[in-house]
C-alpha positions in Angstrom: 14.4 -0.4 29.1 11.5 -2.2 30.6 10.4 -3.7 27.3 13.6 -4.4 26.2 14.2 -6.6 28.7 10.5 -8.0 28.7 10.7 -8.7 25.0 14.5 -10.7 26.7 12.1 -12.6 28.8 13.5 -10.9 32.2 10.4 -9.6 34.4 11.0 -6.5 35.9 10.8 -7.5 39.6 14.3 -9.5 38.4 15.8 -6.9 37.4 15.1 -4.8 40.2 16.2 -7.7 42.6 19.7 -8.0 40.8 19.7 -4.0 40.9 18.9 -4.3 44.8 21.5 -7.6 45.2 24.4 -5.3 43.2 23.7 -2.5 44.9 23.7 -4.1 48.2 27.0 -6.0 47.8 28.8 -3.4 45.8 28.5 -1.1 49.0 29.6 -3.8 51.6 32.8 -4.2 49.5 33.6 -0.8 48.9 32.8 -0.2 52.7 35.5 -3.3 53.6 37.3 -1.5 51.5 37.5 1.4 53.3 38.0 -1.0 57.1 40.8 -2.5 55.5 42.7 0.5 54.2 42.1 2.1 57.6 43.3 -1.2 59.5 46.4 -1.1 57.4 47.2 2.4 58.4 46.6 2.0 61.8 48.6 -1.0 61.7 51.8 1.0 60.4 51.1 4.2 62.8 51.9 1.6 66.0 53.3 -1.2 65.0 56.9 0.1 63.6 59.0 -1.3 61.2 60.0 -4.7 62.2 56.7 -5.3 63.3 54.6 -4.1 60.4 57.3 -6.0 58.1 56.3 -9.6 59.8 52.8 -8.8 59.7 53.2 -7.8 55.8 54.8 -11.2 55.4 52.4 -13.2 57.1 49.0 -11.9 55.1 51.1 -13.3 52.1 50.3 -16.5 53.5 46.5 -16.3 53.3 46.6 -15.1 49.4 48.7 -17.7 49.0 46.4 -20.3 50.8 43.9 -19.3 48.6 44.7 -21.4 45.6 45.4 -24.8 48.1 41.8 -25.8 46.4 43.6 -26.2 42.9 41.0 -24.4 41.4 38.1 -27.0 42.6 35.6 -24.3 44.0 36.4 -22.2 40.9 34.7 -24.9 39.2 32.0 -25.8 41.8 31.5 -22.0 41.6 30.3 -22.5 37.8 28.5 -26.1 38.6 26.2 -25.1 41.9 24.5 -22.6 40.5 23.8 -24.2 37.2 22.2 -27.7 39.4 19.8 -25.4 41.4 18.8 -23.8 38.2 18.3 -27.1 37.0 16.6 -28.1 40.2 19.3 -31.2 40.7 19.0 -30.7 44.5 20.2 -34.2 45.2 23.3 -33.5 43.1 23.7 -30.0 44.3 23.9 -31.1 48.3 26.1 -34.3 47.4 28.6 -31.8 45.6 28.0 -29.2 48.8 29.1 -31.8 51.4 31.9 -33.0 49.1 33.0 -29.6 49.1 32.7 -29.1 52.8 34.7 -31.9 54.0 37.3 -30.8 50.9 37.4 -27.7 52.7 37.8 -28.7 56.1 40.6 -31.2 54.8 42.3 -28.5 53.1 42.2 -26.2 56.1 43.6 -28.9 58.5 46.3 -29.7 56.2 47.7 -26.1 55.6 47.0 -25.4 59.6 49.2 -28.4 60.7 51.4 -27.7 57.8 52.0 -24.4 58.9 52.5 -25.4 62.5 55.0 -27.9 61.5 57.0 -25.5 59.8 57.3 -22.9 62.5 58.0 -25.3 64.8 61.0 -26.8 62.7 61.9 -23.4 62.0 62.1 -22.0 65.2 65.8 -21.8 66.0 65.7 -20.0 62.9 63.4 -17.6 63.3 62.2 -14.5 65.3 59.8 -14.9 68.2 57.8 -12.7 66.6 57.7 -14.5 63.3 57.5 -17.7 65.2 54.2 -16.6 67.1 52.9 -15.1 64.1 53.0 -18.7 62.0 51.3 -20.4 65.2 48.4 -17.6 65.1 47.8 -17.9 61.5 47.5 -21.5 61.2 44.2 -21.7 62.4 43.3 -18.6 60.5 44.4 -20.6 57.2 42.0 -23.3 58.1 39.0 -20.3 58.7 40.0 -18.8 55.5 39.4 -22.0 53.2 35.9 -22.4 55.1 34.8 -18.9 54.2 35.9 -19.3 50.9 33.2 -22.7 50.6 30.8 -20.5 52.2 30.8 -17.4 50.3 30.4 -20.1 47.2 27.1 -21.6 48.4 26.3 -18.0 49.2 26.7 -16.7 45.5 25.3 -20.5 44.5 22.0 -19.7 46.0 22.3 -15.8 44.6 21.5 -14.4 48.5 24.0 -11.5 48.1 22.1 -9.7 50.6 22.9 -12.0 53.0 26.1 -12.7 51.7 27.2 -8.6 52.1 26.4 -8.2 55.5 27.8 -11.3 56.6 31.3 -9.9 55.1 30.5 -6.7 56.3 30.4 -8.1 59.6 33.6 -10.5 59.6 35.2 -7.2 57.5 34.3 -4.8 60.6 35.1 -7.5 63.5 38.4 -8.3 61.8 39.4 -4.8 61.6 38.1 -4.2 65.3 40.6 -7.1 66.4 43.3 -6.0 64.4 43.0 -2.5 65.9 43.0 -3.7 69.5 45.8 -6.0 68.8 47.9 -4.0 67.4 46.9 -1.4 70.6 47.9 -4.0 72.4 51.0 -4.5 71.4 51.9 -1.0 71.2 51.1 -1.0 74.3 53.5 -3.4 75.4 50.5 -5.9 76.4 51.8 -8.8 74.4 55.1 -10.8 75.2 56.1 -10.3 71.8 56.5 -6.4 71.5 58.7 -6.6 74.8 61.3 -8.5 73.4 61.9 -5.7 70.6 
């Protein structure tokens, strides 16, 4: 195997460095996984019905959100990595703040957008629905930004990095969600009394 991929030009401490990268990130992601699939049965032990019904329509809303780029980092995805290879630095940080201040546009848009909406359809809505549109506003905002970063991430190839950075947002996201949720099970939050 060494030859062959001599004879491809690849030297063997690259191929053990993408072995190491794959490795590495394969296992954070299987591990989030894992938080998330645990987070979501926690989440349906204590929230109950109505409860775990609004928060299974609110996480539509950051799937959704995902695509409010229009397919723009898709292709910045495919163009960053090709101008550091090419050693374009200049173009390669012009593009990156571009895409920054795309993503920060993006994020404010859907956040007030969001905000707007649940405040015009309040007299419509549950409380609970209502105070779950005003918390994930701001989360829409986050959610475009770690998209941007987990680009320049892969641009750069540090997918160490990269994995335990998710690992990290993967575990702390699952550790608020758990105490969240305990709290309103608990009847800690003004929302759960109501029901």
């Amino acid at each position: 195997m060494n030859r062959l991929l001599a004879r491809l030009g690849v030297h063997r401490s690259e191929h053990v460095s993408v072995a190491r990268d794959f490795s590495i990130y394969s296992g954070a992601n299987i591990v989030s996984l894992v938080l998330l699939l645990s987070t979501g049965l926690v989440l349906r032990r204590y929230l109950g019905l109505t409860l775990a019904g609004i928060w299974t329509g609110l996480e539509v809303l950051p799937a959704y959100a995902a695509y409010a780029h229009l397919g723009i980092l898709n292709a910045a995805e495919r163009e960053l990595p090709f101008l550091v290879g090419a050693r374009r630095g200049n173009d390669f940080d012009r593009l990156k703040h571009t895409l920054l201040w795309l993503s920060h546009g993006l994020g404010a848009l859907l956040a007030a957008g969001l905000t707007i909406s649940a405040l015009a359809l309040r007299p419509r809505i549950e409380r609970e629905f209502f105070v779950g549109l005003l918390i994930y506003a701001p989360l829409l905002w986050t959610q475009i930004l770690a998209s941007y970063y987990v680009l320049l991430f892969r641009a750069r190839q540090r997918f160490v990095v990269l994995s335990g950075r998710q690992a990290i947002a993967n575990l702390l996201k699952a550790a608020l969600t758990v105490a969240g949720v305990r709290m309103v099970s608990f009847r800690f939050w003004p929302v759960r009394a109501l029901s």
